[in-house]
ROMAR-374324 format. One record per residue (C-alpha): residue in three letters; x, y, z. Coordinates in pm, whole numbers, plus 50000, padded with zeros to 5 digits. Layout:
BEGIN
ALAXYZ/...
END
This chain:
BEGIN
UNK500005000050000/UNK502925027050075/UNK504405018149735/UNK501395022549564/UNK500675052849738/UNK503915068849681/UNK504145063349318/UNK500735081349275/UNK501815109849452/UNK505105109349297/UNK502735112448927/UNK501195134749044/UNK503685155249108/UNK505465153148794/UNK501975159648622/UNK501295195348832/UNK504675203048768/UNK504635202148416/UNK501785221748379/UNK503135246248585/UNK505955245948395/UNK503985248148055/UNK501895278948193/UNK504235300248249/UNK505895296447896/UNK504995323847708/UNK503465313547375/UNK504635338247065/UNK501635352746905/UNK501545345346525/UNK503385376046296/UNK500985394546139/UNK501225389645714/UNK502645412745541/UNK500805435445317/UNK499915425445026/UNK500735454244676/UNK499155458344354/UNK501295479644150/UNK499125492543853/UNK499005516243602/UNK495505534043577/UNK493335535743212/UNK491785563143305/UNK493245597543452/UNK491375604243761/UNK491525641043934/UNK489975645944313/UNK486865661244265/UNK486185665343925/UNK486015628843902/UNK483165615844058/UNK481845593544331/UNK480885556944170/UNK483045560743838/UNK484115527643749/UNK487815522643662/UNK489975496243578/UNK493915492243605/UNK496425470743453/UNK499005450943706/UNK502435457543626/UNK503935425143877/UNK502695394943903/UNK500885389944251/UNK500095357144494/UNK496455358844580/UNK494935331244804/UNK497535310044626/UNK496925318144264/UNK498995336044088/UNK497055372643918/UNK499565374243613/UNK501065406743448/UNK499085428943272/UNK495685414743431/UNK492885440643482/UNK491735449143737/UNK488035467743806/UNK486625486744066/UNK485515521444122/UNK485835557444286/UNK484045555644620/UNK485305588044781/UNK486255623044595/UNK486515658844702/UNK488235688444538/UNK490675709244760/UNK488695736744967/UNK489985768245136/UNK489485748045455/UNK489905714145372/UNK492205689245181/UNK491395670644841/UNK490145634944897/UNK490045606644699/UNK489725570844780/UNK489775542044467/UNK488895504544580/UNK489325479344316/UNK487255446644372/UNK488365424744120/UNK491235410543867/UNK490605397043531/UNK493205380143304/UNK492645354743001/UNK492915323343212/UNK491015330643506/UNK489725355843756/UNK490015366644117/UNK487895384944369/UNK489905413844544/UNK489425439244823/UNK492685466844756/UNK492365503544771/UNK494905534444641/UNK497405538944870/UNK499855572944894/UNK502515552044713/UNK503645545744402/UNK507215537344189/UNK508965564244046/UNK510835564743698/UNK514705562043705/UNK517115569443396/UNK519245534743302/UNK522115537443069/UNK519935525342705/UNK521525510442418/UNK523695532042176/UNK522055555641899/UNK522545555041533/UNK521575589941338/UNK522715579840997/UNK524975590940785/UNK526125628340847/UNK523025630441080/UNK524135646341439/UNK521725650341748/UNK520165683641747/UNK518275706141981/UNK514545692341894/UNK515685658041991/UNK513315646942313/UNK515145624542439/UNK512875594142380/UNK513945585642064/UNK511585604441808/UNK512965636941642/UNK509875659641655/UNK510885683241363/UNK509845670141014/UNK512775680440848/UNK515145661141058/UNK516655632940850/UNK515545610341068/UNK512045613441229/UNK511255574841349/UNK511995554341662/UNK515805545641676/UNK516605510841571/UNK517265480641830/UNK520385475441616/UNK523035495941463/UNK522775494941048/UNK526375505740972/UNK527745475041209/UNK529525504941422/UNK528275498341795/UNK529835530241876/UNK528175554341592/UNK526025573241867/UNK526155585342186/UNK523935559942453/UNK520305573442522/UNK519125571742892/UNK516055545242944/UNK513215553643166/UNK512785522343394/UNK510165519743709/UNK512295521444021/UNK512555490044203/UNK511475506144556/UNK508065529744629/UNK507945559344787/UNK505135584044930/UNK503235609044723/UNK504645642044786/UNK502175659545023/UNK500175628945006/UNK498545616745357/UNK496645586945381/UNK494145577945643/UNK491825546645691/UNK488165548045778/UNK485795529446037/UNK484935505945766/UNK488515497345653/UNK488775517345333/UNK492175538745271/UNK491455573645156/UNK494355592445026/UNK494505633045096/UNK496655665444994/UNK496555698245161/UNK498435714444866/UNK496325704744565/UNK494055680844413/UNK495245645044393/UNK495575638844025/UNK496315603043911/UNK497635595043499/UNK497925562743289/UNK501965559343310/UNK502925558643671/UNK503285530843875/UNK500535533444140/UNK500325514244445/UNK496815496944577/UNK496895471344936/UNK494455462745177/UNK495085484445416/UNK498195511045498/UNK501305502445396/UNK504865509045567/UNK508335530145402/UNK509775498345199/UNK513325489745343/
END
């Protein structure tokens, strides 16, 4: 009977003390995910104010994004509309808040919930390829830079070619290439805040918030952190 007794207290024992043990280990709480982006470039140019509440617009990705595992490809649309806009008063800021609710692309489809943010990827100059301007030609003061002489007496007045046509790779001087930086940064003047119901609305104190069909916009889910 002692034995017995004794090696049920002694389990006993070692059962209280491992939960004691186990209680006060503090359990890490689960890392909140990281935000998920939607660069895009907009279809439509959209101006605080003027354009108004309930437009429908639609965007085109510019980088392929993970979505509940499937991957939204390059270049898929996405649709949604303009569910908050105010032009700049003598008291108050422009608003304008864009939520996009779905992605379309020729294999398949995803529903979304993303809104504009106050971010978006800026251009950068890249050393381009070397320029060609033909026999006697020489770069003049009408040239713009992008590869199109706008006077239509230049010699030349079409894109330059990928490749040289005299074989000499070094015939021209090298034309700088517009490339989307690889990290976002904030609007200038650009606050964003985030309402009751979870939508971002984007505002300026300066001007009204215009938006145009070659920059890099950023939408999310919510508000989104400086990029390291």
């Amino acid at each position: 009977m002692f034995t017995k007794m004794t090696l049920v207290r002694s389990v006993l024992s070692l059962v209280l003390g491992s939960a004691a043990v186990l209680g006060q280990q503090k359990v890490a709480a689960p890392s909140a995910p990281a935000a998920r982006e939607f660069p895009v470039t907009m279809e439509q140019k959209v101006t605080a104010g003027a354009t108004l509440i309930g437009t429908k617009l639609t965007a085109k990705l510019t980088v392929a994004t993970l979505v509940d595992g499937v991957v939204v490809p390059r270049d898929a649309v996405l649709s949604g509309e303009v569910i908050e806009s105010a032009a700049k008063s003598a008291t108050e800021p422009s608003r304008l808040a864009i939520r996009m609710d779905s992605a379309l692309w020729k294999k398949g489809s995803a529903r979304i919930r993303v809104y504009l943010t106050g971010w978006y990827y800026p251009m950068r100059f890249d050393e381009g390829q070397k320029l060609a301007y033909g026999p006697g030609a020489t770069p003049g003061k009408t040239w713009n830079g992008a590869g199109v002489y706008p006077d239509p007496k230049s010699p030349i007045n079409k894109p330059f070619p990928g490749r040289e046509t005299d074989g000499n790779s070094n015939s021209g001087p090298t034309a700088p290439l517009a490339v989307t930086s690889d990290h976002r940064v904030m609007m200038k003047d650009v606050k964003s805040v985030r309402n009751g119901d979870g939508s971002v609305v984007i505002t300026c104190a300066h001007s009204n918030i215009k938006l145009d069909k070659t920059t890099s916009y950023v939408l999310a889910a919510g508000e989104l952190v400086p990029s390291k």
